[in-house]
N, C-alpha and C positions, 0 to 999 in steps of 0.2 A: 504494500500500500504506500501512496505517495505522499507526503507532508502535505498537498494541497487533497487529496483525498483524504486523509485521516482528518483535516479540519472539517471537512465541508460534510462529509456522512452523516444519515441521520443518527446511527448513534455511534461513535466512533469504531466502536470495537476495542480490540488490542492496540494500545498503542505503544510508544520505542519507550524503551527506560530514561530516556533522557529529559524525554518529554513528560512523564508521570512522575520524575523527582522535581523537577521546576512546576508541575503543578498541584505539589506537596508542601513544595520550601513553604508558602505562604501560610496552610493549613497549619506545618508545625510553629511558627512564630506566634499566630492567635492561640493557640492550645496549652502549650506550653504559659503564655503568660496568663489564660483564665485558669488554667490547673493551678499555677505555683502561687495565685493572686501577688504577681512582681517579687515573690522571695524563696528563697531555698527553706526547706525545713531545716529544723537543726537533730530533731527526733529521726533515727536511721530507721525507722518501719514508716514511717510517713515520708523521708526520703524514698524508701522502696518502691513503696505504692504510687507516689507522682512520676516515678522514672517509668515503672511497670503501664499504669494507667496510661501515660504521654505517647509510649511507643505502640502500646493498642492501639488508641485511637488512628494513630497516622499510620500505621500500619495497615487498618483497615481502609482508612483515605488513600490511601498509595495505590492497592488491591482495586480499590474504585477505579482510580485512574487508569492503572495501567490493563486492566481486563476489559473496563468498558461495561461493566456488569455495576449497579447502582446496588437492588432489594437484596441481593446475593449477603450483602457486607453490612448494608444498613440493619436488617434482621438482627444480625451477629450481636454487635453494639445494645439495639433498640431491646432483644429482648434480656441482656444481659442488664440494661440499664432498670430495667422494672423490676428486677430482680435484685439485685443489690438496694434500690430504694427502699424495697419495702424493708427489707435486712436489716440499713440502716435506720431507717425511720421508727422502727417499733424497736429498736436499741435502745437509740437516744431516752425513747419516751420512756421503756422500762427502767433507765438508769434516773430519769427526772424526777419521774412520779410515781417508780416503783410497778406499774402496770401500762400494757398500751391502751387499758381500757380509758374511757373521758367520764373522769367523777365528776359528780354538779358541781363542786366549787371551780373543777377545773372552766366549764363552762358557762357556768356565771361570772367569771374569772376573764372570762376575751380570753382564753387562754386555747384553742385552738386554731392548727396551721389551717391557712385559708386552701382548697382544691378547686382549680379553675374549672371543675364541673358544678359549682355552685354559682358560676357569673349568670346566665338566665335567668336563674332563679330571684335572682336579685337585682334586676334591672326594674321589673314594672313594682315594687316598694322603695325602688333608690329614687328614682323617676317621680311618683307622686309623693310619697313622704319623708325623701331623704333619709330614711333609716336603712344602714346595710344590716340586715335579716341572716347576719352569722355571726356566731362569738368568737372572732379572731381578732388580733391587733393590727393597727393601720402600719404601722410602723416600727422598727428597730426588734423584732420581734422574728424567728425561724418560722421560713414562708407567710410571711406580713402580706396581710392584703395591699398593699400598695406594691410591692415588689413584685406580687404577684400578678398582677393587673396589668402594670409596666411590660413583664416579659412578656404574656399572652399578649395586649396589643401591638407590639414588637413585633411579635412572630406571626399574626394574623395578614396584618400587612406583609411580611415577609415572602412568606407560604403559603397564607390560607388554611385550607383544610389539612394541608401536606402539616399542620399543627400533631393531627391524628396520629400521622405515619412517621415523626421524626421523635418531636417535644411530650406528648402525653408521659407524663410514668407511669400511666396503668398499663397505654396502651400495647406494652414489650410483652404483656401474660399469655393476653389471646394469639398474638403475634403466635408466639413459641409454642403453644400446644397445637395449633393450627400447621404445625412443619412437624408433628408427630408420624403419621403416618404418609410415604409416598403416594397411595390414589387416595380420594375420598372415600368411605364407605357410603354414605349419601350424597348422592351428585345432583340429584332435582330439589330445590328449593323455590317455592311460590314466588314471584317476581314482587307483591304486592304488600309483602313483608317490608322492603325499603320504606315504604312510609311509614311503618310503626313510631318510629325514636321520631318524626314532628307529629305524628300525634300527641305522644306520650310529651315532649317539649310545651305542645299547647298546653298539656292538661300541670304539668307541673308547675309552668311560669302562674295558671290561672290558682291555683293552692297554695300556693305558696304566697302567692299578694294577699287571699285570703286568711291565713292564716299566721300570716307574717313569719313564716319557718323555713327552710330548704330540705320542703316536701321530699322532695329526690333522697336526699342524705338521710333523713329519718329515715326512710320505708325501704328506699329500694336499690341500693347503692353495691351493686357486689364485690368494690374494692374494700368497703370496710372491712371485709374478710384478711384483709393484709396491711393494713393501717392501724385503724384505731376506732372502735365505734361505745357506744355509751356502757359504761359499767354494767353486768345484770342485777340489776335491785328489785326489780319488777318482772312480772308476769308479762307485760306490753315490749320490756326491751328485752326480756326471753326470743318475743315472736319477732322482733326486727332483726334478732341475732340471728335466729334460723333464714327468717327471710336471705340476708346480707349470703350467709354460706351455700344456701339453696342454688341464687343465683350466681353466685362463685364458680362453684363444683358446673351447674348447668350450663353458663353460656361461656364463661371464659375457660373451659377446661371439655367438659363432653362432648358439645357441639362444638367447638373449634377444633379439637382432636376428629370427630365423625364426619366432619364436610369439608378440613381444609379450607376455610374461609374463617374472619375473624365477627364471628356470630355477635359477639356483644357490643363490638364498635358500629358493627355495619347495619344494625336490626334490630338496636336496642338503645344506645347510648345518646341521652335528648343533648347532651354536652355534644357531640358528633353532631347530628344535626343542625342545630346551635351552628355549629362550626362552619356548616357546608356553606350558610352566605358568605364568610369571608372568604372563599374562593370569586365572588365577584369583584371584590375588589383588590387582590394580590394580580403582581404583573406576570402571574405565572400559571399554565395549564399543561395539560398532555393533550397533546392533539395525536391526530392520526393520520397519517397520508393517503387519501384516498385510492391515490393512482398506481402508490408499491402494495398496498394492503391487497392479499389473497383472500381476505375472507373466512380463513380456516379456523376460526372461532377462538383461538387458545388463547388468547386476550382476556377472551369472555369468563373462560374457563376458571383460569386463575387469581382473578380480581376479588382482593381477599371482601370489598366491603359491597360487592355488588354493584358496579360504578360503571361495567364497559356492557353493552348489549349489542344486537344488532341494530337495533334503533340507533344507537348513538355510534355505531364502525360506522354506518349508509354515513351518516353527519361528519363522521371526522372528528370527533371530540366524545368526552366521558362525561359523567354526569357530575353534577356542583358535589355530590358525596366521595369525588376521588380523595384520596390521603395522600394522591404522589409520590408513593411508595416506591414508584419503578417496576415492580413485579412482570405489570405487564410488557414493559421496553424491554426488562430482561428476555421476554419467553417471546417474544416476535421475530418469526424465522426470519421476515425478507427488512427488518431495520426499518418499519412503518410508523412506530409509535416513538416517540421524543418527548422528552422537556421542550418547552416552547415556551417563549416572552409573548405576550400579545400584541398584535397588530404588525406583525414579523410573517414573514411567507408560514404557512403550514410544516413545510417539512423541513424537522427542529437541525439541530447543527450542533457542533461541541462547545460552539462560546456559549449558546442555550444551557443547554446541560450544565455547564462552569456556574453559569451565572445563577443557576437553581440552586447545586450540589453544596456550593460553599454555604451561604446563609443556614440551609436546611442543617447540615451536619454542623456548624457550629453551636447552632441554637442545642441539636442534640448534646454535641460536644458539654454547651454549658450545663445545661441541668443534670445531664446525667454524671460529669466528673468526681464531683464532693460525695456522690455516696459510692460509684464505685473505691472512691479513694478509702473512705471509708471501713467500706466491709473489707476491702484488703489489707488495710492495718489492722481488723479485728480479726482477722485472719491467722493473720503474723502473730500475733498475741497470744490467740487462742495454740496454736503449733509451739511457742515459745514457755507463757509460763501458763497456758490451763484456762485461760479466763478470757471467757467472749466479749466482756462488759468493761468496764474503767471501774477503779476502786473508785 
C-alpha cells in the first residue's frame, strides 16, 4: 500500500510502524501527564502501577494505529476499565464508611458520588425549581456533581453517544460478557425493543419531577449491584436490592452473554437514550458508503446496541443510538463503514478516524486511569503484605 493510499482508505488498515509510533508520540504525552497528574510518585507500587497502566494504555493506542482495527482494542481497555472501577470504588467506600452500603446519615449527608445516569432525571426539577434531586456535593468532593457535569458535557460534545462506547464505567460489564461466547445463542431479537430505554427515559424524567427523587437509582439501576446502593434496614430496600441484582445477573451478564449484543445499554438504559440526542450535535458519525457496501449484513449482525439495519445501510448512516464503538468498521469486508466528520464526503479517511480516535480514547484514557491505577496498587499490596485495603 502507498503513503497516498494508506491516507486516503476508508479505513486504513495496516499501516508502516513508523507511521503508528508518530501517531502514538502525541497519545503518550496527554496520558502520561493525566496518569502522573504533572508528578512522579515517590511510593514504588504506585510508581509501578503508573508505569504499568501508561504502557497499557498506549500500547493499546499503538495496536489501534498500526492494525487499523479500533473495537478490537477499545473493548480491551473499556471492559477492563469497568472492572477495576467498581474494584476500586466499593474499596474506597468500605475503607470510609466501613460498608459500600449508603447509611441515611451518609445521605442526608450530600455524601454521595454523583453517576451521570442520574442527569435526566434531574433536569425537569433543576429546570422549574432549581433543586438538584441527589445527595451529592457540588464540589471539592470524589465525583462532585460539578466535575461531573463538566466531563459529560465535555464528552457529549466531543463524541456524542460514542459517551456509551468509550467514557460510561458501567458501560465495560455488558461490553465483556457480551464477547463471552463466539456465535450468539439467540440471534433474532424484536426490532421494536430499541424504543424501550425512551420510553422508560419519558416515564423516569416524568417520576422523578414528581416525586423529586432519581426514580431510576431507587428502583431500577442494575449497577448498584457493583457500586453502592442503600443499606438493608427495611423490607422496601430488601426489594430494591433484589430488584438492583435481578437486573444485574439479567441484562448485563445473561443476555449479553446469550445474544452477543450489549442488552442493557442498547434496550434498557434511559441514560443511553438520554444520550443518543447528543449524537446531533457532536461533529462526529459512522457513515456508510453506499457504493463499496455489498450489502452482506455483518454490520447488522454485530452492532452491539442495535444501531445498523437495513433501513439505515439503503441510507448510508446508523441510527442516533450508535456508541461508535467501531465494531462494525472493524467486521466490514470491503472498508465501507468509517469514522466520518460531518459535512465531509461520505466515504471516511484516516485524518476522520485520527480526529475521532484521539478525543474518544483520551476521554477513556481519563476516567478510566485512577482506578485502574488503583486496583493495581491494591494488587501489589495484597501479593506483598496480605491486605486489599489501606490501614
Amino acid at each position: 500500500m502507498t503513503e497516498t493510499a494508506a491516507i486516503t482508505a476508508p479505513r486504513a488498515g495496516q499501516t508502516g510502524l513508523a507511521w503508528a509510533l508518530a501517531a502514538t508520540a502525541p497519545m503518550m504525552l496527554l496520558t502520561f501527564t493525566m496518569l502522573s497528574g504533572g508528578k512522579i510518585p515517590a511510593d514504588p507500587k504506585r510508581l509501578a502501577a503508573l508505569i504499568i497502566t501508561f504502557v497499557f494504555f498506549n500500547g493499546l493506542f499503538f495496536l489501534m494505529m498500526r492494525t487499523g482495527k479500533t473495537d478490537r482494542y477499545r473493548a480491551v481497555l473499556f471492559s477492563i476499565f469497568a472492572v477495576c472501577l467498581s474494584a476500586s470504588f466499593v474499596s474506597h467506600y468500605i475503607e470510609v464508611r466501613g460498608s459500600m452500603g449508603l447509611s441515611e446519615a451518609n445521605i442526608l449527608e450530600c455524601k454521595t458520588p454523583f453517576c451521570h445516569i442520574v442527569i435526566p432525571m434531574t433536569a425537569i426539577p433543576l429546570a422549574f425549581s432549581r433543586t438538584v434531586i441527589f445527595p451529592g456535593t457540588m464540589l471539592g468532593a470524589y465525583a462532585a456533581i460539578a466535575s461531573m457535569l463538566v466531563l459529560w458535557i465535555g464528552s457529549s460534545f466531543a463524541i456524542g453517544r460514542g459517551f456509551c462506547g468509550w467514557v460510561c464505567f458501567f458501560g465495560g460489564w455488558d461490553e465483556a460478557f457480551s464477547r463471552v461466547l463466539k456465535k450468539p445463542a439467540i440471534k433474532t431479537i424484536n426490532p421494536k425493543w430499541r424504543y424501550f430505554p425512551f420510553a422508560l427515559l419519558f416515564a423516569v424524567m416524568l417520576a422523578s419531577a414528581a416525586y423529586l427523587a432519581p426514580v431510576y437509582c431507587q428502583w431500577l439501576c442494575p449497577f448498584k449491584t457493583v457500586t453502592e446502593f442503600a443499606q438493608i434496614t427495611s423490607v422496601m430496600i430488601l426489594i430494591q436490592t433484589v430488584i438492583f441484582v435481578s437486573l444485574f445477573v439479567g441484562l448485563v451478564i445473561v443476555l449479553p452473554i446469550l445474544t452477543r449484543r450489549r442488552i442493557q445499554c442498547g434496550l434498557f438504559c434511559p441514560f443511553g437514550a438520554f444520550q443518543s440526542f447528543t449524537n446531533k450535535v457532536t461533529p462526529f458519525d459512522v457513515r456508510i458508503d453506499r457504493e463499496a457496501c455489498v450489502k452482506c449484513g455483518r454490520c447488522e449482525k454485530v452492532c452491539p446496541t442495535f444501531s445498523i439495519d437495513k433501513e439505515t445501510i439503503k441510507e448510508g448512516k446508523t441510527r442516533m443510538t450508535c456508541v461508535k464503538c467501531g465494531k462494525c468498521i472493524d467486521e466490514c469486508p470491503k472498508q465501507a463503514i468509517a469514522y466520518h466528520v460531518k459535512g465531509t464526503p461520505p466515504r471516511g479517511n484516516m485524518a476522520s478516524r485520527l480526529l475521532f480516535i484521539y478525543p474518544a480514547f483520551l476521554f477513556l484514557a481519563t476516567m478510566a486511569g485512577g482506578s485502574i491505577q488503583d486496583t493495581l496498587v491494591r494488587i501489589m499490596r495484597l501479593v506483598t503484605t496480605g491486605g486489599w485495603f489501606t490501614a
